[in-house]
C-alpha positions in Angstrom: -28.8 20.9 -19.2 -29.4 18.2 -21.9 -25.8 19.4 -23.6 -24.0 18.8 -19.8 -25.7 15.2 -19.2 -24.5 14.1 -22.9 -21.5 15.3 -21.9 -21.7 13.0 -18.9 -22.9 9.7 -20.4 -20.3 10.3 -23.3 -17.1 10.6 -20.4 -18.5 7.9 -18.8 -18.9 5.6 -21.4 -15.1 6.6 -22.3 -13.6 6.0 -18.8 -15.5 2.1 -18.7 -14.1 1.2 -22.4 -10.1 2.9 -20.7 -11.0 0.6 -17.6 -11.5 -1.9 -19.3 -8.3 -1.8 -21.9 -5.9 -1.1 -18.7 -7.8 -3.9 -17.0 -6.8 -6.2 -20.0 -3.4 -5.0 -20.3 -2.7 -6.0 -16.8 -3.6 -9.0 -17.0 -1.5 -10.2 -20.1 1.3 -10.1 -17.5 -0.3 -12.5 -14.9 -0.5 -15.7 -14.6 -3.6 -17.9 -16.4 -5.5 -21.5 -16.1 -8.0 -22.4 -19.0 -11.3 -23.5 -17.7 -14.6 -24.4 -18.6 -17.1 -21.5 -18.4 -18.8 -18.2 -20.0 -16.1 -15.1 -19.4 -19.1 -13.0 -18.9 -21.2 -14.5 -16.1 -18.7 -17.3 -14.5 -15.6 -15.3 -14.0 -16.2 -13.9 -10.2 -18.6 -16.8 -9.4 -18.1 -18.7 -6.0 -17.2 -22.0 -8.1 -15.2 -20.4 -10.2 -13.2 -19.2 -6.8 -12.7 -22.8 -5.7 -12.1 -24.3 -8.5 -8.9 -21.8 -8.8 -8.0 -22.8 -5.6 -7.8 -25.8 -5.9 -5.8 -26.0 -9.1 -3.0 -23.4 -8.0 -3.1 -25.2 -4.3 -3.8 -21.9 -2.1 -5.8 -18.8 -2.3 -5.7 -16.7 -5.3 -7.4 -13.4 -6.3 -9.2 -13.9 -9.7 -8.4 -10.7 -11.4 -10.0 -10.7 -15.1 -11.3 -13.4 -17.6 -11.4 -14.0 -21.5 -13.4 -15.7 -23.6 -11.0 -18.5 -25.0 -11.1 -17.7 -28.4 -9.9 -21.5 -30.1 -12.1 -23.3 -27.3 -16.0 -22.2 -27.2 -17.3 -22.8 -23.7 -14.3 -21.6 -22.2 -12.3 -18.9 -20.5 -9.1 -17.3 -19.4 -8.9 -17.0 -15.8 -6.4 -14.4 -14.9 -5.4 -14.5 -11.4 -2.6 -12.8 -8.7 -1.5 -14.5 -5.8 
């Protein structure tokens, strides 16, 4: 039993970290703003929504964000729409 739930955690940690690398790769082809925030916690927040809204000038769907690697304090907003 201990061998199968291993097993589990290991295939699930695997499917997250392929999630995630698709999820990047995706959104290198869309478009991006740079804005002030933490990638981690402000990407799907209700300001960040707005905020993108406003700056593209209609509704967008905010798809993924990055750290903003030569600006600490901000992020990558990757967005469709």
């Amino acid at each position: 039993m201990r061998k199968f739930q291993r097993a589990a955690v290991a295939a699930a940690g695997i499917l997250a970290l392929s999630g995630l690398g698709v999820g990047a790769a995706q959104a290198a082809d869309l478009p991006s703003i740079d804005t002030q925030g933490d990638a981690a916690t402000d990407c799907f927040t209700k300001e960040t929504q707005q905020l993108m809204d406003r700056g593209v000038g209609h509704h967008v769907t905010i798809v993924h964000c990055e750290r903003e690697p030569q600006n600490p304090g901000s992020m990558l907003v990757f967005y469709r729409g």
